[in-house]
TIKEDREN-106068 format. One line per 5 residues: number of its first residue (from 1); their letters; for each residue x, y, z of N, C-alpha, C. Coordinates in nm, 4 decimals. Atoms other than C-alpha are relative to their C-alpha. Last residue first. Example, Ala and Ser with C-alpha at 12.3 -4.5 7.8 and 13.67 -1.06 7.14 Angstrom:
2 = SA = -0.0820 -0.1190 -0.0060 1.3670 -0.1060 0.7140 -0.0770 0.1090 0.0730 ~ 0.0890 -0.1190 0.0000 1.2300 -0.4500 0.7800 0.0900 0.1200 0.0000
//
This chain:
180 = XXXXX = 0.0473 0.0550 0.1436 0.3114 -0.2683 5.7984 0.0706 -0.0701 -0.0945 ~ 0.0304 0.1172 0.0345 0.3487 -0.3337 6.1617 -0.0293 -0.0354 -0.1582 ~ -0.1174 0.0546 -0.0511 0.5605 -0.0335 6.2244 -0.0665 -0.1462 -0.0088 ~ -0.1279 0.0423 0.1162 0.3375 0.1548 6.0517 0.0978 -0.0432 0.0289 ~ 0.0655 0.0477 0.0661 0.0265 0.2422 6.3152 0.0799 -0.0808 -0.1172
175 = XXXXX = 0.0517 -0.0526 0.0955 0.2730 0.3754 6.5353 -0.0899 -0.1418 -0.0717 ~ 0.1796 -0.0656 0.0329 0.2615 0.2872 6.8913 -0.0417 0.0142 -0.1671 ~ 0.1081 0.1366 -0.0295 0.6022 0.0916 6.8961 -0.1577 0.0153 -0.0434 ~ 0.0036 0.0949 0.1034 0.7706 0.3781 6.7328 -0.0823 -0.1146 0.0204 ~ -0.1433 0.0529 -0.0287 0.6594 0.6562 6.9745 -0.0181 -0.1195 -0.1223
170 = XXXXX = -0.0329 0.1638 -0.0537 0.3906 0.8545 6.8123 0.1567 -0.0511 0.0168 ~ -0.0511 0.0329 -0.1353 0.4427 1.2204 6.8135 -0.0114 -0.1567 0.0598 ~ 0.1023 0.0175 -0.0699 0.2313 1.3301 6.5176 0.0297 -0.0643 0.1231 ~ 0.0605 -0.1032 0.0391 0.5628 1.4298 6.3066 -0.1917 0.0411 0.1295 ~ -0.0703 -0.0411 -0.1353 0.6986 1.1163 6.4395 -0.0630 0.1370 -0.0310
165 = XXXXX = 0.0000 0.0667 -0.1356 0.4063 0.9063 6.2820 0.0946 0.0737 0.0823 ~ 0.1067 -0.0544 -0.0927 0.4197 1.1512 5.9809 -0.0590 -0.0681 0.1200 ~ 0.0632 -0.1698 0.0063 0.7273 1.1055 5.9111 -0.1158 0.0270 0.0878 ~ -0.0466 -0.0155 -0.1246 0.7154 0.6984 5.9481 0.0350 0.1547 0.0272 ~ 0.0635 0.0459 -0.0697 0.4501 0.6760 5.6926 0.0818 0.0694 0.1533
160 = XXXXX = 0.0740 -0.0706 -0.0194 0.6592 0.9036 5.4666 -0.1214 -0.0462 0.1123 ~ -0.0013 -0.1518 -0.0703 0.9260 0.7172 5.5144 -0.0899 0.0850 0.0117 ~ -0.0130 0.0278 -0.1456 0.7472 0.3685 5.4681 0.0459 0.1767 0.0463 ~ 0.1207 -0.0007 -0.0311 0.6039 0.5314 5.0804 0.0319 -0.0406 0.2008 ~ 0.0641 -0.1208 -0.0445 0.9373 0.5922 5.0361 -0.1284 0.0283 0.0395
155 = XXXXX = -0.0923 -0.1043 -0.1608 1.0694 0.3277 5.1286 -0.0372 0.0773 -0.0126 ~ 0.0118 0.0731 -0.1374 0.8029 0.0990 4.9190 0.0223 0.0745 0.0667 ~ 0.1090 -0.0089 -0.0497 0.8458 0.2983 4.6195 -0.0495 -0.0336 0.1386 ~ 0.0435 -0.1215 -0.0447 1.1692 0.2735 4.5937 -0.1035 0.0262 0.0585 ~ -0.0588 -0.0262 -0.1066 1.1520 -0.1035 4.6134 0.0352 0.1088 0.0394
150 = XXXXX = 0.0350 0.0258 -0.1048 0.9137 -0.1254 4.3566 0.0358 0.0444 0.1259 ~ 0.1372 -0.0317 -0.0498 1.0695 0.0124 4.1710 -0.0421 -0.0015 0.0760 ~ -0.0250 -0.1267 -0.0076 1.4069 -0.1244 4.1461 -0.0971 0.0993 0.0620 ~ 0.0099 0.0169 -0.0841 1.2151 -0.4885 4.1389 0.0663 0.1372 0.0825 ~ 0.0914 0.0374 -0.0623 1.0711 -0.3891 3.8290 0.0224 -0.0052 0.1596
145 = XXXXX = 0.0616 -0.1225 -0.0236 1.4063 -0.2307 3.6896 -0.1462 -0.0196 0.0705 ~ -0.1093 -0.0933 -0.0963 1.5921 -0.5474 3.7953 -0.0717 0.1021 -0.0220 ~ 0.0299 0.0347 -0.1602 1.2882 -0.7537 3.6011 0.1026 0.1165 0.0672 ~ 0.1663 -0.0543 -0.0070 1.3192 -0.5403 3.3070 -0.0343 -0.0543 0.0987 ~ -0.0421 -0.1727 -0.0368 1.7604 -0.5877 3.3059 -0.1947 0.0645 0.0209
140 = XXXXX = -0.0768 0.0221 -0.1103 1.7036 -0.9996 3.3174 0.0217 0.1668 0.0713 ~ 0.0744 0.0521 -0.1557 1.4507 -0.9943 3.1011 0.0130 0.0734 0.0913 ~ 0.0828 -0.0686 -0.0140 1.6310 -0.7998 2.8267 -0.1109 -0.0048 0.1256 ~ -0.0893 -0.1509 -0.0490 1.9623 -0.9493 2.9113 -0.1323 0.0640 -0.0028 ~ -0.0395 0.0115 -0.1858 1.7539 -1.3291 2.8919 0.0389 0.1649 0.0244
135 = XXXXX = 0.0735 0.0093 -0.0663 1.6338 -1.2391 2.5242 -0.0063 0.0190 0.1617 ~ 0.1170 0.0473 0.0095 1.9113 -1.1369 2.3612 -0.1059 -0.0022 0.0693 ~ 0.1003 0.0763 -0.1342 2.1892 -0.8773 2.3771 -0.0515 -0.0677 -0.0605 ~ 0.1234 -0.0813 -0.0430 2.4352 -0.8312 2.0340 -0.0217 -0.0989 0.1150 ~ 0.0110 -0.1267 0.0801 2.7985 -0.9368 1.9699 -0.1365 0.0494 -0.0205
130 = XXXXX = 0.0481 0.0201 0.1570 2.8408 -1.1651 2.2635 0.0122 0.1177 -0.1244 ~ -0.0820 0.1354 0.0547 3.0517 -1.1340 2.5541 -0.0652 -0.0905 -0.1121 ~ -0.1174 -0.0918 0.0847 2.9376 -0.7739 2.6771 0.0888 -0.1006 -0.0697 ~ 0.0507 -0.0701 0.0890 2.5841 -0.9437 2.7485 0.1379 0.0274 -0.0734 ~ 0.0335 0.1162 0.1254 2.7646 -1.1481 3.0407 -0.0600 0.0054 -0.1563
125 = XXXXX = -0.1613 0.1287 0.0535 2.9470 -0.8571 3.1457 -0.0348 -0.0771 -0.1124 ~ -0.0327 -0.1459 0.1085 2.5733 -0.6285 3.1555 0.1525 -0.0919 -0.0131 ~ 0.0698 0.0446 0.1441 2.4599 -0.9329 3.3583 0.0565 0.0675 -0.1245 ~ -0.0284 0.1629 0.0354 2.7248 -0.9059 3.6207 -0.0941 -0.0099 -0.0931 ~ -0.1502 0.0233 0.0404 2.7039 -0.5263 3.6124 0.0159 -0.1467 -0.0010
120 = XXXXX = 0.0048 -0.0344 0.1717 2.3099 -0.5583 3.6478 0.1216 0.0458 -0.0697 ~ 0.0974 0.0522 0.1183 2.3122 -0.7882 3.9682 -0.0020 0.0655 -0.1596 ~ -0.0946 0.0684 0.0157 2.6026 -0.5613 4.1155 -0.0854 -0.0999 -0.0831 ~ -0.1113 -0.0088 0.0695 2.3789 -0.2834 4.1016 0.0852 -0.0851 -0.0329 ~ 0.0512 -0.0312 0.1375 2.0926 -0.4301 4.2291 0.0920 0.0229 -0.0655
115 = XXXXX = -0.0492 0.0948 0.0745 2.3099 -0.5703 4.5258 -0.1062 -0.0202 -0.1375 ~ -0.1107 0.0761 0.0011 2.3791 -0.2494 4.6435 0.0393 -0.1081 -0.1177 ~ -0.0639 -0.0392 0.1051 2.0250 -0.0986 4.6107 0.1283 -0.0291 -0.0654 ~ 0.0494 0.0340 0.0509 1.9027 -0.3984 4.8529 0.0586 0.1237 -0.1653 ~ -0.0991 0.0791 0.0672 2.1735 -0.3468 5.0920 -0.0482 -0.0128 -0.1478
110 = XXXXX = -0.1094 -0.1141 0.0474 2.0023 -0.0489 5.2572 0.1037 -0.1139 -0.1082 ~ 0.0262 -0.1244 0.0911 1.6778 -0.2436 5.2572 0.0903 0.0555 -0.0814 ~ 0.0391 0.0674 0.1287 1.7966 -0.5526 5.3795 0.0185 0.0996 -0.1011 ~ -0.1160 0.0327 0.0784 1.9748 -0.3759 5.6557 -0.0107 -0.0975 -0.1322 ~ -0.0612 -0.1637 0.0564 1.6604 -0.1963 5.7654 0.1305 -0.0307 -0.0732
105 = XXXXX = 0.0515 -0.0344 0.1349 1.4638 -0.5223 5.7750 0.0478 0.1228 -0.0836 ~ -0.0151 0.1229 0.1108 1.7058 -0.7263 5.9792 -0.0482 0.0873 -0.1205 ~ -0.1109 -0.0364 0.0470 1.7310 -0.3962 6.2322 0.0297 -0.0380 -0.1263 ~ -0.1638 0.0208 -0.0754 1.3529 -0.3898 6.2490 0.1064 -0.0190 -0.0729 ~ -0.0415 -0.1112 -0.1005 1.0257 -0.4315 6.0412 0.1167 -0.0109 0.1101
100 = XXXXX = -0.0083 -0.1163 0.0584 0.9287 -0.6227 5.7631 0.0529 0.1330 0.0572 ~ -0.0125 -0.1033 -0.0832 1.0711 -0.9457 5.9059 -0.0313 0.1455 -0.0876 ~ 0.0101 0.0190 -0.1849 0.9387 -1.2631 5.7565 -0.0105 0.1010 0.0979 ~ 0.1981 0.0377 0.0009 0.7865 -1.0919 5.3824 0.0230 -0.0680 0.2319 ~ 0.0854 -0.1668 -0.0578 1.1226 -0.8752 5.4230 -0.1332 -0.0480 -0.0265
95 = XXXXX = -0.0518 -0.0920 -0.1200 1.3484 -1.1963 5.4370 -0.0431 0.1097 0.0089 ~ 0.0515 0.1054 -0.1219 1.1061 -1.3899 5.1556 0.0696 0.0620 0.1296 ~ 0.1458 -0.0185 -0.0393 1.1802 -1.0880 4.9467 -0.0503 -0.1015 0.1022 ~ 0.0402 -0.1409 -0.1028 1.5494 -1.0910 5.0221 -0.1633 0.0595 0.0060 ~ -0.0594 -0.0031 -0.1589 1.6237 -1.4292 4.9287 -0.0513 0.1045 0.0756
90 = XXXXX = 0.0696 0.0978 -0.0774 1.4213 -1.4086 4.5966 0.0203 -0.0059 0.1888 ~ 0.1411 -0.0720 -0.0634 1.5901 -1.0894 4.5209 -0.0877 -0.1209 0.0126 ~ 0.0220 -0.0440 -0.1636 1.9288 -1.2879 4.6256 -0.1249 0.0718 -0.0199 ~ 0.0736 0.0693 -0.0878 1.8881 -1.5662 4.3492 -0.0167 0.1282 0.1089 ~ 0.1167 0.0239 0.0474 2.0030 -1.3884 3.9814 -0.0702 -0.0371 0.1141
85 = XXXXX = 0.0503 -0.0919 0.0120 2.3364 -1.2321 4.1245 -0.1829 -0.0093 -0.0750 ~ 0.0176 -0.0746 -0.0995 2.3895 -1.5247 4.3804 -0.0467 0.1747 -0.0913 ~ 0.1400 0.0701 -0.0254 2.3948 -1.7550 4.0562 -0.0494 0.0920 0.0999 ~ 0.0720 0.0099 0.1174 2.6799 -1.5596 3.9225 -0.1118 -0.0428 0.0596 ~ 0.0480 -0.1491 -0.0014 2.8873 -1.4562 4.2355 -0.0885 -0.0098 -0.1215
80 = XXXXX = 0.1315 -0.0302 -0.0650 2.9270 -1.8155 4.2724 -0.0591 0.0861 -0.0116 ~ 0.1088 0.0151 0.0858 3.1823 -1.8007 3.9347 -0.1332 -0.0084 0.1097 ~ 0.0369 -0.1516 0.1125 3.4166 -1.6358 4.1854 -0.1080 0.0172 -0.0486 ~ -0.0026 -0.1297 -0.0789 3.4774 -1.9174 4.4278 -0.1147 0.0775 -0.0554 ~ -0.0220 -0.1035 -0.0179 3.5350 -2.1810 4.1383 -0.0243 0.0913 0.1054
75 = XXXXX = -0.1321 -0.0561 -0.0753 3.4917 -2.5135 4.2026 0.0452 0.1317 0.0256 ~ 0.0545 -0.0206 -0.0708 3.1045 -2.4965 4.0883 0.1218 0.0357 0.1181 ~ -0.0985 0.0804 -0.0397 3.2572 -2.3614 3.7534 -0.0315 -0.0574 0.1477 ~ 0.0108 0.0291 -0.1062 2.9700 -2.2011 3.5313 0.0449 -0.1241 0.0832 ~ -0.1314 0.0002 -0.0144 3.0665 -2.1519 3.1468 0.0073 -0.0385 0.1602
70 = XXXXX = -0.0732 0.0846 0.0933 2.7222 -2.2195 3.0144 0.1240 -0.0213 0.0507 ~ -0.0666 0.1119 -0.0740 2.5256 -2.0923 3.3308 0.0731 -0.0542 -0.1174 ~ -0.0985 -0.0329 -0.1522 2.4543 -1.7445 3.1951 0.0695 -0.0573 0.0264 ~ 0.0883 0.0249 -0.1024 2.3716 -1.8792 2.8327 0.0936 0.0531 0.1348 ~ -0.1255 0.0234 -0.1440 2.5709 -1.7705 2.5183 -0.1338 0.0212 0.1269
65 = XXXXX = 0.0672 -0.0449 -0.0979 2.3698 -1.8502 2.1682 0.0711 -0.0118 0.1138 ~ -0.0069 0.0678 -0.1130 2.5798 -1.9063 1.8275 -0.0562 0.0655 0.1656 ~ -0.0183 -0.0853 -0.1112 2.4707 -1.7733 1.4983 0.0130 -0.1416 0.1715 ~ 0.0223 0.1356 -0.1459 2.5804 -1.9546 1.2596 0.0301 0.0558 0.0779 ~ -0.0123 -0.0280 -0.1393 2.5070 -1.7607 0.8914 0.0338 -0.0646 0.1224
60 = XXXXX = 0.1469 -0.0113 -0.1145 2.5533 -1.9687 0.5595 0.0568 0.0333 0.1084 ~ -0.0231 -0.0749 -0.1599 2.7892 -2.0190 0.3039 -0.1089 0.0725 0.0633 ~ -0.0962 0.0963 -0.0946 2.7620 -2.2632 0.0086 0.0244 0.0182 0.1050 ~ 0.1069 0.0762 -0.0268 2.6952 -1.9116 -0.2284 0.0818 -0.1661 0.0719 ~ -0.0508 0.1116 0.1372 2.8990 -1.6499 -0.1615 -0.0881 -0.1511 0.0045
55 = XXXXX = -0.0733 0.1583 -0.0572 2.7501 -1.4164 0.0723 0.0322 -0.0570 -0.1175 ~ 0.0686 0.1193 0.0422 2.6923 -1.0637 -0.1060 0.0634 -0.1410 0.0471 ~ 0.0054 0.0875 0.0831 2.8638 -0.7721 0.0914 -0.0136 -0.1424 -0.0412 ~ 0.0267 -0.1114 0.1409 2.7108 -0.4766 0.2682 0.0522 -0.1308 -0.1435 ~ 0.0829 -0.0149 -0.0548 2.9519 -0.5964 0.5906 -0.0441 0.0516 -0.1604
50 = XXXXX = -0.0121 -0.1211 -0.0300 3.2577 -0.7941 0.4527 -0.1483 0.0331 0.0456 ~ 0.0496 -0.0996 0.0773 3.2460 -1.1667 0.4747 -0.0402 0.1387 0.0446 ~ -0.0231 -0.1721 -0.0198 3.5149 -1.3418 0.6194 -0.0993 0.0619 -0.1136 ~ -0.0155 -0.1481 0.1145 3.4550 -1.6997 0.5800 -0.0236 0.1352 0.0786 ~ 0.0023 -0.1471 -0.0716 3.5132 -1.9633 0.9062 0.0091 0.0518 -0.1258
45 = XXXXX = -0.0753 -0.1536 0.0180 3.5860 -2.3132 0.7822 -0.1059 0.0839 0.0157 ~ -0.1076 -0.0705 -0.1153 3.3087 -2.5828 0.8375 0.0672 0.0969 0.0329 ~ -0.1399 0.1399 -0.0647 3.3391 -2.8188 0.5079 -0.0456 0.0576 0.1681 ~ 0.0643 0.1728 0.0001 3.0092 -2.6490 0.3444 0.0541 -0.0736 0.1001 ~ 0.0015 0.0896 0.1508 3.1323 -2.3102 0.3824 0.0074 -0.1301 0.1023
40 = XXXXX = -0.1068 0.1256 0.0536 3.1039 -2.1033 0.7298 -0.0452 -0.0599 -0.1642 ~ 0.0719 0.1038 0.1344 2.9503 -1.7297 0.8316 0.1220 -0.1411 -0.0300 ~ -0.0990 -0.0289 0.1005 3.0057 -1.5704 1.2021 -0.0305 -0.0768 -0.1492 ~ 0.0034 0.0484 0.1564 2.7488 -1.4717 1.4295 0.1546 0.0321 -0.0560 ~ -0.0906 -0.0593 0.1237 2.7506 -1.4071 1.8043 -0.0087 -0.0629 -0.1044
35 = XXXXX = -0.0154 0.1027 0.1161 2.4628 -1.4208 2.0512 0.1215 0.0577 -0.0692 ~ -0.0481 -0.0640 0.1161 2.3560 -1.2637 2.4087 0.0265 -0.0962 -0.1286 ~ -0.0781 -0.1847 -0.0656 2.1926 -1.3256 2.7304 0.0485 0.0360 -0.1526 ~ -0.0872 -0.0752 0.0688 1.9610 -1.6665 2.6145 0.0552 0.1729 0.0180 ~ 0.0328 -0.0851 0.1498 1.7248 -1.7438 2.8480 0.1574 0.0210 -0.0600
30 = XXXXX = 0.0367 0.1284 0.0646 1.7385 -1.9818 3.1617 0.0065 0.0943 -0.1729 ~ -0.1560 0.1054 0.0212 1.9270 -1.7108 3.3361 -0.0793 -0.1628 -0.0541 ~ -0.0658 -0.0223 0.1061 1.5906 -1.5038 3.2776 0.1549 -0.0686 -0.0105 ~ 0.0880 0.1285 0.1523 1.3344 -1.7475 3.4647 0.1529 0.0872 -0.1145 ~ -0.0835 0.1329 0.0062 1.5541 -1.6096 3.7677 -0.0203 -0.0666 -0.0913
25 = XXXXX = -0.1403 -0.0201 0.0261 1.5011 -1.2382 3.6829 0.0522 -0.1222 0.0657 ~ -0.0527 0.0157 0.1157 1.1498 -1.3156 3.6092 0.1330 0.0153 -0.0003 ~ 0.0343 0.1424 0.1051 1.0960 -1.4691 3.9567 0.0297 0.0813 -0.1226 ~ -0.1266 0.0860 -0.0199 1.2483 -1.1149 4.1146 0.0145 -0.1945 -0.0438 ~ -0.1372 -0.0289 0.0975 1.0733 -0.9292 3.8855 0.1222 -0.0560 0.1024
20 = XXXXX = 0.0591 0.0031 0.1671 0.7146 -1.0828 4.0114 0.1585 0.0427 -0.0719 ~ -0.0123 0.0889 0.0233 0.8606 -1.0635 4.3857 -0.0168 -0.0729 -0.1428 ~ -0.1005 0.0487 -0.0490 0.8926 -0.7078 4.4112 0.0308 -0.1374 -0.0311 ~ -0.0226 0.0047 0.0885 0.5486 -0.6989 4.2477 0.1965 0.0106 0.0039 ~ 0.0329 0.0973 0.1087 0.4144 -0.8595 4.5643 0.0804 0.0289 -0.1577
15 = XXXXX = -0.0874 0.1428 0.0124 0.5989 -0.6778 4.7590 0.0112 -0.0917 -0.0946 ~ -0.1421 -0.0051 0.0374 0.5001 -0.3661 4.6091 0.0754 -0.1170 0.0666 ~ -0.0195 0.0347 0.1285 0.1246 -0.4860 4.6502 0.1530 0.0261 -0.0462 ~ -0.0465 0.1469 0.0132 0.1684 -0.5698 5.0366 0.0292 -0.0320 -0.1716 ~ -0.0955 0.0988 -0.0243 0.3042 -0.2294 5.0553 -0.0270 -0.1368 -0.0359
10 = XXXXX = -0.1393 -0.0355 0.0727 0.0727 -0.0458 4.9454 0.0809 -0.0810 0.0149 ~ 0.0073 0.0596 0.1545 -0.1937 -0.2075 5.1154 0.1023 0.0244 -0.1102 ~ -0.0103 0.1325 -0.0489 -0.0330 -0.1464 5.4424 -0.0269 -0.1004 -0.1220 ~ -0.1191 0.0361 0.0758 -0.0196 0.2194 5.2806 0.0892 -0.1398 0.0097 ~ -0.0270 -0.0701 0.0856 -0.3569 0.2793 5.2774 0.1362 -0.0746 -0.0456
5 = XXXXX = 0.0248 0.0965 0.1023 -0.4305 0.1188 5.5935 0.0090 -0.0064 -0.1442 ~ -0.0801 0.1409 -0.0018 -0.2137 0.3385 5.6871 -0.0321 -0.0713 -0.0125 ~ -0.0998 -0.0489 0.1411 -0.3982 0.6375 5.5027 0.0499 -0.1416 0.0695 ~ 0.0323 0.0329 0.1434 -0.7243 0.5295 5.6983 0.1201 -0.0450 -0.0479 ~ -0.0100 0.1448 -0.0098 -0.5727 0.5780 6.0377 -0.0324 -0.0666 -0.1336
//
């Protein structure tokens, strides 16, 4: 009986840090995802300077910063799939802080690697549209591995709960881990 209190605590801290990279991976669409540089003269115009060689003088770097939401169409359909890849681990921690247990919570779960992946292919795009990452991509990909975590952790720490509850012949209702 110990260990499940054990792993009741477990759990509430992998929620908790569940939720910690799912707030930084909304603070990170406020960040800069990537940048491109090109060099201009005085007027404006665009120079071509080679790599290795000396700017000409009058011409200066300009780097330009690309934000998630910069291009974001609300008409669009499509472009929803953008905000929905920074908001659903919010969604889905508050839907496994209501229901931790049952059908709701088992189809969170199984979805939850799903829409990790699709969260870090839609960022990994928006990255692929500058000429280096910045700030936000680094966030944005250290929260997703935070909330990655976590969320292993969790199931496996529940499977092994629920193991050794059938392993010891409790019915599901009875177990000690069906409320954790």
């Amino acid at each position: 009986m110990a260990e499940h209190v054990l792993v009741k605590a477990t759990m509430k801290t992998m929620h908790r840090i569940k939720l910690t990279g799912a707030v930084l991976l909304l603070l990170s669409a406020a960040l800069p995802m990537s940048s491109c540089s090109h060099f201009e003269d005085a007027e404006g115009n665009r120079v071509t300077v080679a790599e290795g060689e000396a700017v000409p003088e009058g011409v200066q770097k300009v780097v330009t910063y690309n934000y998630a939401f910069e291009d974001f169409d609300a008409a669009e359909a499509a472009d929803w799939l953008l905000p929905a890849a920074f908001l659903w681990p919010l969604l889905v921690v508050g839907l496994l802080w209501r229901w931790s247990q049952g059908p709701v919570a088992v189809m969170l779960r199984l979805a939850e690697p799903v829409l990790l992946v699709g969260s870090a292919y839609l960022i990994a795009a928006l990255v692929a549209w500058g000429e280096r990452p910045e700030a936000g991509a680094y966030v944005a990909f250290a929260a997703l591995a935070i909330y990655a975590g976590a969320a292993v952790w969790e199931d496996v720490r529940r499977g092994r709960a629920w193991w050794q509850d059938r392993q010891a012949g409790l019915p599901p209702q009875a177990s000690p881990t069906a409320a954790a």
